[in-house]
N, C-alpha and C positions, 0 to 999 in steps of 0.2 A: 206515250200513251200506253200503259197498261192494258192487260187483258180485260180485268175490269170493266176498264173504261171503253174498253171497244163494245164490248156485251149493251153495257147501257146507251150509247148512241148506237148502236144496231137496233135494238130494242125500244129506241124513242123514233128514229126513222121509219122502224116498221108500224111503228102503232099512229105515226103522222100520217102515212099513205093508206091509211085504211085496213092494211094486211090481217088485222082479228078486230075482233069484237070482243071476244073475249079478253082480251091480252090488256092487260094495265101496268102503269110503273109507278111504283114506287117512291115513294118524294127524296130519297137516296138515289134512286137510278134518274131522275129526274136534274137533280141539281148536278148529280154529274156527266150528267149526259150536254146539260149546260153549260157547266165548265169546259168540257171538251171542245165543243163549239168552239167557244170564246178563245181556249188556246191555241186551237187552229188557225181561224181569222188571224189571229200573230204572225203564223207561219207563212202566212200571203205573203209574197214578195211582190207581187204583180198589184197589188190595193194601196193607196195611199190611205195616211193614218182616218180621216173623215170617211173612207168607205170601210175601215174596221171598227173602228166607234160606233155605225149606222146600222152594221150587221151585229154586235153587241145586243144594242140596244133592240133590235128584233128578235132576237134569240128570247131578252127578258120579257119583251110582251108577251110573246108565245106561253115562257114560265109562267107569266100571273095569271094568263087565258086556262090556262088547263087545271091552276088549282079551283077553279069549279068555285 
Protein backbone atom coordinates (compact mmCIF):
# COMPACT_ATOMS: atom_id res chain seq x y z
CA UNK A 1 0.00 0.00 0.00
CA UNK A 2 1.24 3.34 -1.06
CA UNK A 3 0.87 6.54 0.45
CA UNK A 4 -1.68 7.26 -1.67
CA UNK A 5 -3.52 4.67 -0.95
CA UNK A 6 -3.28 5.10 2.81
CA UNK A 7 -4.59 8.88 2.33
CA UNK A 8 -7.66 7.68 0.56
CA UNK A 9 -8.93 4.82 2.88
CA UNK A 10 -8.10 7.36 5.75
CA UNK A 11 -10.21 9.63 4.09
CA UNK A 12 -13.15 7.22 3.21
CA UNK A 13 -12.97 5.95 6.98
CA UNK A 14 -13.20 9.32 8.09
CA UNK A 15 -15.91 10.59 6.08
CA UNK A 16 -17.86 6.68 6.84
CA UNK A 17 -17.89 7.64 10.65
CA UNK A 18 -19.20 10.97 10.27
CA UNK A 19 -15.92 12.92 10.98
CA UNK A 20 -17.03 16.27 8.41
CA UNK A 21 -19.60 17.17 6.72
CA UNK A 22 -17.78 18.95 4.68
CA UNK A 23 -15.25 16.47 3.51
CA UNK A 24 -16.19 14.44 0.25
CA UNK A 25 -14.10 11.94 -2.07
CA UNK A 26 -13.52 11.93 -4.94
CA UNK A 27 -14.54 8.95 -7.43
CA UNK A 28 -10.58 8.44 -7.71
CA UNK A 29 -10.06 8.38 -3.82
CA UNK A 30 -13.28 6.36 -3.78
CA UNK A 31 -12.37 3.45 -6.18
CA UNK A 32 -9.12 3.37 -4.53
CA UNK A 33 -9.90 3.47 -1.37
CA UNK A 34 -11.96 0.26 -2.59
CA UNK A 35 -9.31 -1.33 -3.95
CA UNK A 36 -7.42 -1.14 -0.87
CA UNK A 37 -10.15 -2.81 0.99
CA UNK A 38 -10.52 -5.57 -1.25
CA UNK A 39 -6.59 -6.08 -1.24
CA UNK A 40 -6.45 -6.21 2.36
CA UNK A 41 -9.36 -8.71 2.79
CA UNK A 42 -6.51 -10.95 0.68
CA UNK A 43 -4.10 -10.46 3.39
CA UNK A 44 -6.49 -12.11 6.12
CA UNK A 45 -5.01 -15.08 7.02
CA UNK A 46 -7.42 -15.71 9.65
CA UNK A 47 -10.84 -15.65 6.81
CA UNK A 48 -11.44 -18.35 4.74
CA UNK A 49 -11.88 -17.59 1.05
CA UNK A 50 -16.39 -17.10 1.49
CA UNK A 51 -15.66 -14.68 4.23
CA UNK A 52 -13.36 -12.48 1.71
CA UNK A 53 -15.63 -12.71 -1.29
CA UNK A 54 -18.59 -11.68 1.43
CA UNK A 55 -16.56 -8.69 2.54
CA UNK A 56 -15.65 -7.80 -1.28
CA UNK A 57 -18.94 -7.79 -2.05
CA UNK A 58 -19.91 -5.30 0.89
CA UNK A 59 -17.09 -2.95 0.24
CA UNK A 60 -19.13 -2.82 -3.57
CA UNK A 61 -22.35 -2.06 -2.11
CA UNK A 62 -21.17 0.63 0.04
CA UNK A 63 -19.25 1.94 -3.72
CA UNK A 64 -22.78 2.04 -5.42
CA UNK A 65 -24.57 3.33 -2.14
CA UNK A 66 -22.51 6.56 -2.17
CA UNK A 67 -22.51 7.23 -5.85
CA UNK A 68 -25.79 8.99 -5.00
Amino acid sequence: MNFSDMISFAKLFYVTVGGSQNMSLTSGEMETACETLKHMSEQRNDWNQEQKELYKLMVDFVKEKTKG
